[in-house]
C-alpha positions as CSV (number, residue, x, y, z in Angstrom):
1,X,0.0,0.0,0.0
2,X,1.1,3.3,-0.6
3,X,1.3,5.1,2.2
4,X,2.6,8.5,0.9
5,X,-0.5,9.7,-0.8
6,X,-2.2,12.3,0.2
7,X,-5.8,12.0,1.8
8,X,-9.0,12.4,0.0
9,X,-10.1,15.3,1.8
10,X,-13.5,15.3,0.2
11,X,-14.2,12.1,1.5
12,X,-14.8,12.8,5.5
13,X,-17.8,15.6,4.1
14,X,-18.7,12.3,1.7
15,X,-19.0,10.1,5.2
16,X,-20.7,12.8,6.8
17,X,-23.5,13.6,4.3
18,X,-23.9,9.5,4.1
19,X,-24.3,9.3,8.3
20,X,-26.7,11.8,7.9
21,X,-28.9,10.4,5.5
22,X,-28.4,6.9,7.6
23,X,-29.6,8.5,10.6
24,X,-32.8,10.6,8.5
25,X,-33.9,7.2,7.4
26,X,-34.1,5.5,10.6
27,X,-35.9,8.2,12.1
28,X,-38.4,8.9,9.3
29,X,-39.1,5.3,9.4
30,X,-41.5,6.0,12.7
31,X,-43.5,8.4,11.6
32,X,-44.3,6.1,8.8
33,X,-45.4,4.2,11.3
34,X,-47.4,6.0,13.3
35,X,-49.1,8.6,10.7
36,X,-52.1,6.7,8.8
37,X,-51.2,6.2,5.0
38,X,-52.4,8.0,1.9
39,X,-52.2,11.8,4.3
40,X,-50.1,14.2,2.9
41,X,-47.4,14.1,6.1
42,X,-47.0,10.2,5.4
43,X,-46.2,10.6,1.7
44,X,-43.4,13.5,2.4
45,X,-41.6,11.2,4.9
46,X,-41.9,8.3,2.8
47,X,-40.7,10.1,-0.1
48,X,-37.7,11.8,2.2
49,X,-36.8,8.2,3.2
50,X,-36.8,6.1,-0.3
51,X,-34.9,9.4,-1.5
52,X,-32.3,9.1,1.5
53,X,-31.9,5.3,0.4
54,X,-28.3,6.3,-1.0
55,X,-26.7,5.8,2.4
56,X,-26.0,2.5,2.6
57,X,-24.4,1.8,-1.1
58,X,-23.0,5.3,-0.9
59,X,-21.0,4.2,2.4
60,X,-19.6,1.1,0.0
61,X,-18.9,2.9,-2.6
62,X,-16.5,5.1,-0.2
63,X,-15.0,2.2,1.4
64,X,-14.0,0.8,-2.4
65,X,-13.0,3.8,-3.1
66,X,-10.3,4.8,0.0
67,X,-9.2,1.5,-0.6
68,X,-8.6,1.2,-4.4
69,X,-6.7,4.6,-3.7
70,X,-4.9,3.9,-0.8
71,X,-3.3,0.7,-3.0
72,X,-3.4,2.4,-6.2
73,X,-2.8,-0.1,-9.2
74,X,0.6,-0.5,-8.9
75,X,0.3,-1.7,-5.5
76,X,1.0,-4.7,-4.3
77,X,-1.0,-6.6,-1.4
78,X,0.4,-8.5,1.4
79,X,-2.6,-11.1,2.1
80,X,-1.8,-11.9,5.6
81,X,-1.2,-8.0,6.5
82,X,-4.1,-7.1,4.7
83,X,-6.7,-9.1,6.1
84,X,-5.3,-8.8,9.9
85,X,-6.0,-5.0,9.4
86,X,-9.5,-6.0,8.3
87,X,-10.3,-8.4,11.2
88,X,-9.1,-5.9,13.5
89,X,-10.9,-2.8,12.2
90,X,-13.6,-4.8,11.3
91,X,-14.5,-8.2,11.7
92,X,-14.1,-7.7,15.6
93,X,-16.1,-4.8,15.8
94,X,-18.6,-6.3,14.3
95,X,-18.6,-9.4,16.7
96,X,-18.7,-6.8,19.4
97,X,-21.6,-4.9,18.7
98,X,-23.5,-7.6,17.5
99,X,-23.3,-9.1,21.1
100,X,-23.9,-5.9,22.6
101,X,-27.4,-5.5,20.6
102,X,-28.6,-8.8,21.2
103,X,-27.9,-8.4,25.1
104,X,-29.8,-5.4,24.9
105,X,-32.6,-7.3,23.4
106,X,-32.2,-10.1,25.2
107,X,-32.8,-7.4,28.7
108,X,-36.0,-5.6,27.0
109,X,-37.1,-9.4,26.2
110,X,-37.0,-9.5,22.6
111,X,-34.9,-12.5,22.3
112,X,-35.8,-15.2,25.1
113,X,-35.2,-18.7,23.6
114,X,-31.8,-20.3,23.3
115,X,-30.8,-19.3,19.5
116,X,-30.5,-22.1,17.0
117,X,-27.3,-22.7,14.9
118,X,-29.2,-20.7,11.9
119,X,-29.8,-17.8,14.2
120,X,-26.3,-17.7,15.4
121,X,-24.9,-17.6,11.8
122,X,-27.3,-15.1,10.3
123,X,-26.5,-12.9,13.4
124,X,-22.9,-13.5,13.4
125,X,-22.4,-13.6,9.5
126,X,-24.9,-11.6,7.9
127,X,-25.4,-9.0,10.4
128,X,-29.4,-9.6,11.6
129,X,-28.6,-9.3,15.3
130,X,-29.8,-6.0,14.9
131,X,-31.5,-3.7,11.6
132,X,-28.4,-1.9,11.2
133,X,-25.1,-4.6,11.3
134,X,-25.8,-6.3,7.7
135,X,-23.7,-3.0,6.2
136,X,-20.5,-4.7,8.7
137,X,-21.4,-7.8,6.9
138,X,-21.2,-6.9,3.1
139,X,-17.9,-4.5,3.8
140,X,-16.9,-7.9,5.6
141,X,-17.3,-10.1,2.3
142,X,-16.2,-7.1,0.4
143,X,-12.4,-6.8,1.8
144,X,-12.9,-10.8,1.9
145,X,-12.5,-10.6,-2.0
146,X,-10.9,-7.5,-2.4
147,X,-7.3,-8.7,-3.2
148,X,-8.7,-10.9,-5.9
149,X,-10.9,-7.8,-7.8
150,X,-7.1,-6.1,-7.1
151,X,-5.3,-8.9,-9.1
152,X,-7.9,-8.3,-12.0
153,X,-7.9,-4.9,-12.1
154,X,-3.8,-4.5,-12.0
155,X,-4.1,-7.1,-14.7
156,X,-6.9,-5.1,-16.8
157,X,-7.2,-1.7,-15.9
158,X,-10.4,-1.5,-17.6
159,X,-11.7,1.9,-18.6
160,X,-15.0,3.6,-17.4
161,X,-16.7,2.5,-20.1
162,X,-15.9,-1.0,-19.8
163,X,-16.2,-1.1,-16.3
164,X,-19.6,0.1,-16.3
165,X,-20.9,-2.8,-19.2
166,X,-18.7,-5.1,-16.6
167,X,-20.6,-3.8,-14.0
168,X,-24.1,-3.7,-15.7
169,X,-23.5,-6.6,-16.4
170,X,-22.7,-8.5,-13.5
171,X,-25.3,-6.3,-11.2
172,X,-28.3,-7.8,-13.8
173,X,-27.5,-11.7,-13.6
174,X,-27.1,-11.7,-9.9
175,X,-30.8,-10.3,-10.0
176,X,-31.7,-13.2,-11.5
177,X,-29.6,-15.7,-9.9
178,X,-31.0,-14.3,-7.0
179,X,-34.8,-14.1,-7.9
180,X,-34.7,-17.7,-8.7
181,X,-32.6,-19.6,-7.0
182,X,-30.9,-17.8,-3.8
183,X,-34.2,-15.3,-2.3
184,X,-36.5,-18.6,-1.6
185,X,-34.0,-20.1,0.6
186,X,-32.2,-17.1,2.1
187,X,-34.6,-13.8,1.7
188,X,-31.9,-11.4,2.9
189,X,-30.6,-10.2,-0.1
190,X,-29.5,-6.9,1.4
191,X,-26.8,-8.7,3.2
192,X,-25.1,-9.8,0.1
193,X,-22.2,-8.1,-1.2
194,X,-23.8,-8.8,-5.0
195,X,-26.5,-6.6,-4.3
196,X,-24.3,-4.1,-4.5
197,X,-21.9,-4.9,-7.4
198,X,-22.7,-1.7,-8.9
199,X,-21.8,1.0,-6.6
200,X,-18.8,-0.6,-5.4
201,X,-17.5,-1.5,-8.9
202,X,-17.9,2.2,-9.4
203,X,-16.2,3.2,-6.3
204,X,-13.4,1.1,-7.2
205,X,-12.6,2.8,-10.7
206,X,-12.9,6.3,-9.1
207,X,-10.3,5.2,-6.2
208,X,-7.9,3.7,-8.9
209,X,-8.5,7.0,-11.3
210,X,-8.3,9.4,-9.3
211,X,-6.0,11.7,-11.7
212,X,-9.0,10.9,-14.1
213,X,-11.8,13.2,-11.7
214,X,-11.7,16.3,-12.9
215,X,-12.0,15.2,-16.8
216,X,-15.5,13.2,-15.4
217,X,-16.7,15.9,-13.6
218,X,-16.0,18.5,-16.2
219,X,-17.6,16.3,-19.2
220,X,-19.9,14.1,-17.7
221,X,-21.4,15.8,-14.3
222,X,-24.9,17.1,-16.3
223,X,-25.4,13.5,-17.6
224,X,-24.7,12.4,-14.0
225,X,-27.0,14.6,-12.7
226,X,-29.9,13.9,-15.3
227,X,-29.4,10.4,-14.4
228,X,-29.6,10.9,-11.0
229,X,-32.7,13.1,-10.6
230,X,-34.9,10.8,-13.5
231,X,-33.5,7.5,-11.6
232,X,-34.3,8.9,-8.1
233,X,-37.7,10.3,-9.1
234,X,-39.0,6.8,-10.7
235,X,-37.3,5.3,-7.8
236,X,-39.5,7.6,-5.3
237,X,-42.5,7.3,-7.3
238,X,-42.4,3.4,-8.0
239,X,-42.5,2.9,-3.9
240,X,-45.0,5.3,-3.3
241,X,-47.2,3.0,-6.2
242,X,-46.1,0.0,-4.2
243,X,-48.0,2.2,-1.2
244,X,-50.6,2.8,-3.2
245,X,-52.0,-1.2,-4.2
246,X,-49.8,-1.3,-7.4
247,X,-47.9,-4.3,-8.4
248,X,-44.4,-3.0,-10.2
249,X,-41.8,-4.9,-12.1
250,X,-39.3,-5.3,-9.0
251,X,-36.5,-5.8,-11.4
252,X,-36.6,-2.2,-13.0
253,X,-37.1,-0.9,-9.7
254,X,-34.3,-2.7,-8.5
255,X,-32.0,-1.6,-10.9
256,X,-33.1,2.1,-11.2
257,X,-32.3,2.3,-7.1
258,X,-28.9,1.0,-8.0
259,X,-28.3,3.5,-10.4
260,X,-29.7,6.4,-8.6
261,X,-27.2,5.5,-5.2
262,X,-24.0,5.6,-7.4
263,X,-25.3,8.7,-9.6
264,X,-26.3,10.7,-6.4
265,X,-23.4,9.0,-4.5
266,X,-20.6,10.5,-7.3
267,X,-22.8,13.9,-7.2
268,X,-22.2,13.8,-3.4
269,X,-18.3,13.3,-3.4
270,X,-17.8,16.0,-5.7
271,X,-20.2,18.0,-3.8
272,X,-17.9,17.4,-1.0
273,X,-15.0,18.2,-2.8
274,X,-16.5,22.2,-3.0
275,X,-17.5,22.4,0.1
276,X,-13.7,21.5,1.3
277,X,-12.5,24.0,-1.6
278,X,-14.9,26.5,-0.3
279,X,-13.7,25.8,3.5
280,X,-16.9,26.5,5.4
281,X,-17.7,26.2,8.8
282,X,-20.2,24.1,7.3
283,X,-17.7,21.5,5.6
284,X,-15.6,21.6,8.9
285,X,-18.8,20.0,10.3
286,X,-19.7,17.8,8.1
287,X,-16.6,17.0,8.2
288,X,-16.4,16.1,11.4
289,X,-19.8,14.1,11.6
290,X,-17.6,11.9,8.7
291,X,-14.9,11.7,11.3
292,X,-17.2,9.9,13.6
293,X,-19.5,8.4,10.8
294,X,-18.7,4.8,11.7
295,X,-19.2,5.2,15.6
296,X,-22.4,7.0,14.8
297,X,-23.8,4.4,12.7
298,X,-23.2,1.3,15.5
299,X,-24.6,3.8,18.1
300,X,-27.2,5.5,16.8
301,X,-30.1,2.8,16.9
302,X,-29.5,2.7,20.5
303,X,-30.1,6.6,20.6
304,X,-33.1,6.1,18.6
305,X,-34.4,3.4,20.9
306,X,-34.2,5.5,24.1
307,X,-35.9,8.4,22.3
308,X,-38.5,6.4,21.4
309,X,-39.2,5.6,25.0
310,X,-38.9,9.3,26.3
311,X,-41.3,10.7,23.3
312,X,-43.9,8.3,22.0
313,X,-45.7,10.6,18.7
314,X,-49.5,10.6,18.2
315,X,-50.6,13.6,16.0
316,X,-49.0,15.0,13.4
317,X,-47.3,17.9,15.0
318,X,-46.0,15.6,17.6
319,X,-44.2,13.4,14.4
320,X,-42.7,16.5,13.2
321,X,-41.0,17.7,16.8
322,X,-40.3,13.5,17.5
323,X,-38.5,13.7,14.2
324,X,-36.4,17.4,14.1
325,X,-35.5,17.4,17.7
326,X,-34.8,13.3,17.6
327,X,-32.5,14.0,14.3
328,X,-30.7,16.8,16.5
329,X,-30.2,14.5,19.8
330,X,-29.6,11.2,18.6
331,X,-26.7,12.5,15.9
332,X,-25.0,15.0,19.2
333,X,-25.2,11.9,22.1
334,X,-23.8,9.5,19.2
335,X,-21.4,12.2,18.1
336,X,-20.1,13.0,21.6
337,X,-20.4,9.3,23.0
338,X,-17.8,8.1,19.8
339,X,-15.8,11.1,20.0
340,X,-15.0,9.9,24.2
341,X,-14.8,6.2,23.6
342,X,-12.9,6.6,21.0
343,X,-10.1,8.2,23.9
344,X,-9.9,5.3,25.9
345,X,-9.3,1.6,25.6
346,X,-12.4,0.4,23.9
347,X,-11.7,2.2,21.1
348,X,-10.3,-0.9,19.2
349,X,-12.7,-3.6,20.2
350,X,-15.6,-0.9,19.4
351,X,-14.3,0.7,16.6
352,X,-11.4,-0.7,14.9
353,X,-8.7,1.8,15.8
354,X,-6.0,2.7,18.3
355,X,-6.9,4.7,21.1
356,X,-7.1,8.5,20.0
């Protein structure tokens, strides 16, 4: 790995914009609950959450991306070095807060019963011990193959062009693979790493062609754009028919949210890029919030558990203060509750990293 590269600045505002979104979507997600469907206030937060769906594959994308830089296609990867950084800044993390979430709902008495073998490994390997830990999965299998994509990409170097017919590709028969042969037996296609072949195949290329972002931008950011508002808006509206009684064809749908994530995801990394050219107070924080991004995703359900239990919505204008005050306290406790542990000696069994 090339460790004399300079960082990515951009990329902490990318994190932080993504952490936000995370957070937006969880908290939306309750007054979807509670409001009674087909009123105006239900369809803005629906449409605010399917829009905020981004978060996830934009997150991968990144993590492709650092890495495929940090590396650089020259680079060469030492196997065992490589994956005892990974178990260390992630695997164990994971195993860590995935016990700490299912203690906390084995205490409130959602889990009772002795788990079975199947529970264990969908907990421990595909990140259901609680709604948030399959992303710690799929970066999981990600880094698992990442020396191999390496080896193919040193080899090829394929250009954007090709990548994205690669891509395309690829993204389309695991659909299908999927639809008919993997979903029936194991209906947790969100904690596959295919599922997200295209915005991470993306975030790749960008992290190896760097030098190349400017020329993109420059020549292809209205296209990008275009493609990102039309994708997200059929994206938006094809859920809110799905709301509505409709039947859909889930394969375009499918698709068209994959495409919108890595359109509005590239759109959001060179926003960040501005805002750190611009430097802002407002880029320092978002900044900031990037800088904590990964504590404030394992923490934040917690957050949004207690608030739930302090402020119980009914009516309308009690959704809107659950949801704009809850945004506010839930990102400052998980904010300042990463920022401390990450000071003492749990920060690398919580978080991957030496102690700041």
């Amino acid at each position: 790995m090339n460790n004399n590269k300079g960082k990515l600045k951009e990329i902490q505002s990318t994190r932080g914009i993504a952490i936000l979104a995370v957070v937006l979507i969880h908290i939306t997600s309750i007054p979807l609950e509670v409001l009674p469907a087909g009123v105006p206030s239900h369809t803005v937060y629906t449409g605010i959450n399917r829009a905020l769906q981004f978060a996830v594959p934009l997150f991968l994308m990144v993590s492709a991306l650092v890495l495929a830089y940090g590396i650089g296609t020259d680079g060469a990867i030492k196997w065992r070095d490589f994956y005892r950084k990974r178990w260390i800044r992630v695997v164990v993390p994971f195993m860590v807060w995935t016990t700490l979430y299912l203690s906390l709902l084995f205490i409130t008495g959602h889990v009772g019963k002795v788990p079975t073998l199947k529970e264990l490994l969908l907990w421990y390997g595909f990140g259901k011990g609680f709604y948030h830990l399959y992303f710690l999965s799929v970066v999981i299998q990600f880094y698992l193959v990442f020396p191999f994509l390496h080896v193919f990409w040193y080899r090829y170097r394929p250009s954007l062009v090709n990548t994205i017919i690669i891509l395309a590709t690829l993204q389309v028969a695991f659909y299908w693979i999927n639809r008919m042969y993997l979903y029936p037996h194991f209906p947790y296609t969100a904690s596959l790493l295919p599922s997200y072949i295209f915005p991470i195949g993306v975030g790749l290329w960008l992290g190896y062609n760097v030098s190349a972002w400017n020329h993109l931008w420059t020549r292809y950011r209205v296209l990008i754009g275009i493609f990102a508002i039309l994708s997200g808006s059929f994206y938006v509206q094809q859920y809110l028919a799905v709301l509505a009684g409709h039947r859909i064809n889930t394969f375009y749908f499918q698709m068209v949210w994959l495409l919108y994530a890595t359109t509005i995801g590239i759109c959001i990394i060179f926003l960040s890029r501005l805002l750190q050219q611009g430097a802002c107070g407002k880029s320092a924080i978002i900044g900031k919030i990037g800088e904590l991004s990964f504590g404030i995703y394992l923490v934040h359900p917690f957050f949004l558990m207690l608030w739930q239990r302090v402020f119980s919505p009914v009516t309308a204008n009690e959704v809107h203060l659950f949801t704009c005050l809850g945004l506010v306290i839930i990102l400052t406790l998980s904010g300042l509750v990463t920022y401390g542990l990450e000071r003492t000696i749990l920060a690398k069994p919580l978080y991957g990293i030496i102690r700041r």
